[in-house]
C-alpha positions as CSV (number, residue, x, y, z in Angstrom):
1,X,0.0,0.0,0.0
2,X,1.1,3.6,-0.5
3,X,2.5,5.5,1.9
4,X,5.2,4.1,3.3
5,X,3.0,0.9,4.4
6,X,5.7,-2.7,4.9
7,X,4.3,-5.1,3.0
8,X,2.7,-8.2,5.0
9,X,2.6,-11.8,4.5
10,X,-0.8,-13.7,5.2
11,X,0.9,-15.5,8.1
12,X,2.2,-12.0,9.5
13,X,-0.9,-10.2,9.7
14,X,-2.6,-13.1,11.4
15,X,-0.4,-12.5,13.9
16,X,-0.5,-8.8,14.1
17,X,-4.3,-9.1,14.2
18,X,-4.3,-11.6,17.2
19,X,-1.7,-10.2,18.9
20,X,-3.4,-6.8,19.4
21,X,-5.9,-7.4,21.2
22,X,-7.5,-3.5,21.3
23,X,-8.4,-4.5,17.6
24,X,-10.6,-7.2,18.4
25,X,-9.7,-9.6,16.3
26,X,-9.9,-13.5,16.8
27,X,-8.9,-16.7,14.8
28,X,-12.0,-18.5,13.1
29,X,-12.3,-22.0,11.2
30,X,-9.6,-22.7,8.8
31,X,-10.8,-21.7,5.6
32,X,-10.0,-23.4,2.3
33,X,-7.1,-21.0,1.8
34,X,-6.0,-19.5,4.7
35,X,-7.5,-18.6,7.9
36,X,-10.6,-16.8,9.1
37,X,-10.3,-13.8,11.5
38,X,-12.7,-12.2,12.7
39,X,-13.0,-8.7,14.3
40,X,-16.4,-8.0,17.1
41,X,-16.7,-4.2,17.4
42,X,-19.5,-1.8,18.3
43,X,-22.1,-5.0,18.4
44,X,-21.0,-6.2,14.9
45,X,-19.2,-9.1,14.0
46,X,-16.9,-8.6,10.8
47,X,-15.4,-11.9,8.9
48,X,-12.3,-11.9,6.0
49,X,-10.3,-14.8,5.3
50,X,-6.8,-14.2,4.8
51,X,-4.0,-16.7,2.7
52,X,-1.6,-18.4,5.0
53,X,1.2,-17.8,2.4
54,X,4.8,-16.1,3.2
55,X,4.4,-14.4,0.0
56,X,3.6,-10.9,0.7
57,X,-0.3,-10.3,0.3
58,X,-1.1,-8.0,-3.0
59,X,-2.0,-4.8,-2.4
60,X,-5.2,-5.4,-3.5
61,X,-5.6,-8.5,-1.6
62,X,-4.6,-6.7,1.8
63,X,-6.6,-3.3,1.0
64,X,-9.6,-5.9,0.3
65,X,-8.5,-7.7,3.6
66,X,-8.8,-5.0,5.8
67,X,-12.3,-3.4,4.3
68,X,-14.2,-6.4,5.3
69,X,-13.1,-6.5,8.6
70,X,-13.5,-2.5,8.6
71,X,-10.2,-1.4,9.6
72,X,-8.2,1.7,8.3
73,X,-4.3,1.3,7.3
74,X,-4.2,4.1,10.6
75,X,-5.5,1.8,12.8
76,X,-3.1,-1.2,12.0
77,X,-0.2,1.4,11.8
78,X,0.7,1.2,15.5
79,X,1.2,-2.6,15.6
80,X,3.4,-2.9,12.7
């Protein structure tokens, strides 16, 4: 992504995601291919599969990634 944003692997975001917790994000089922997170804010609950590849994620695929579970590139900054 522009704007100085690292470029993430699947397997790294899931990580970032569980780790920080003030984002609300959980493991779900294993999808076909990858992993489901998903993210319970404000009442709702949010779901985006992500690939478990070390391949860094397109930035399509990671802009796509973090509209579905309704997060901003500002709010994942901090945790990167």
């Amino acid at each position: 992504m522009a704007g100085g944003f690292p470029a993430l692997s699947g397997n790294e975001l899931i990580k970032i995601l569980i780790k920080s917790k003030e984002l609300g994000c959980c493991l779900g089922e294993r999808a076909r291919h990858g992993q489901m997170i998903i993210r319970e804010t404000g009442g709702c609950r949010y779901f985006a599969p992500i690939p478990t590849k070390d391949d860094s994620l397109p930035k399509g695929t990671l802009a796509a990634i973090l509209r579905e579970l309704k997060l901003s590139k500002e709010e994942l900054q901090p945790y990167l």
